[in-house]
C-alpha positions in Angstrom: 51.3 -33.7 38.9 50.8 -34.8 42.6 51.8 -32.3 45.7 54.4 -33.1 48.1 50.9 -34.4 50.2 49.3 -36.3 47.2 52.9 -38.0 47.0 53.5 -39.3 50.2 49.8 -40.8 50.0 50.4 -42.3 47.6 53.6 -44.2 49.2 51.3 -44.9 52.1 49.0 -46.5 49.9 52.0 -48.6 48.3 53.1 -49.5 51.9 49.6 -50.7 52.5 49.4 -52.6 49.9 52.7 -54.3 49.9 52.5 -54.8 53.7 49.2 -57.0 53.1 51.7 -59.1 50.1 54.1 -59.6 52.7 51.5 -61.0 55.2 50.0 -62.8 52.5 46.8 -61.4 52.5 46.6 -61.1 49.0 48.7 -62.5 46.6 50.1 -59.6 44.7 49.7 -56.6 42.7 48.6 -58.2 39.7 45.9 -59.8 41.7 44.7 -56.6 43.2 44.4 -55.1 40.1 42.7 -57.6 38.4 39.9 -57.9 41.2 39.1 -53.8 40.7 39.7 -53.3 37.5 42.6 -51.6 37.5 45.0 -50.6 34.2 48.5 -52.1 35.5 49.4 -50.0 33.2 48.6 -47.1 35.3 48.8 -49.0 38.4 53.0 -49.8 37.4 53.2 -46.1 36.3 52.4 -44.9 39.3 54.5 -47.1 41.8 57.4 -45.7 39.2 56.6 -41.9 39.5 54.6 -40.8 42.4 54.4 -37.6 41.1 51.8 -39.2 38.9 48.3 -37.8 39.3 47.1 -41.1 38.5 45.6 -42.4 41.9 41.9 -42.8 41.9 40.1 -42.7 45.0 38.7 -45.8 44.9 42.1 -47.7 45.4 42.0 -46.5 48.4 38.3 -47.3 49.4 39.3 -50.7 48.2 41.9 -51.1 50.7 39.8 -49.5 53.8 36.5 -51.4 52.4 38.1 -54.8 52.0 41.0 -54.8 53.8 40.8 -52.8 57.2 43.3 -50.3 56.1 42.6 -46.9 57.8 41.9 -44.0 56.1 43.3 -41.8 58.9 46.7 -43.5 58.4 46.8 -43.3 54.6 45.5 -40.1 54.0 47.2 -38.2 56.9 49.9 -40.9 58.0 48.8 -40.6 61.6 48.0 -43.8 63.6 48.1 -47.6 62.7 48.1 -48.9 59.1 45.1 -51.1 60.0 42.1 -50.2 62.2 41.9 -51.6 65.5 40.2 -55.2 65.8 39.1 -55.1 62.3 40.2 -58.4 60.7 41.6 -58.2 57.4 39.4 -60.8 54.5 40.7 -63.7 53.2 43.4 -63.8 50.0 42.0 -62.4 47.3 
């Protein structure tokens, strides 16, 4: 079970990701998923119950890698959700 800390990371990462939908930047969860290989099973679990200890650190790097999200922000919630003249890639 996630810590107070794990949990709101894991909203962060949620708010990342369905920041980039709402920009359309990539076309959904399902899409995400697919691309990484993630179980939606786990994935929908987890966006349910943060409490989960489901999150793999790799989501994350996805979403710094890929998609300019920074690490400061997600992991610690200070800054900007994106990093600063990084452009985001193309829908995936």
């Amino acid at each position: 079970m996630q810590n107070e800390e794990g949990q709101k990371i894991v909203g962060r990462f949620f708010e990342a990701l369905y920041d980039l939908k709402a920009r359309k930047v990539i076309r959904g969860k399902q899409t995400f998923t697919r691309k990484y290989g993630i179980n939606n099973r786990n994935f929908w679990l987890l966006e349910q119950d943060k409490s989960r200890d489901i999150l793999q650190l790799e989501w994350i790097a996805h979403l710094v890698n890929d998609f300019g999200v920074s690490a400061e922000w997600i992991l610690t919630g200070k800054g900007y959700m994106f990093k600063a003249k990084r452009r985001i890639k193309s829908e995936i």
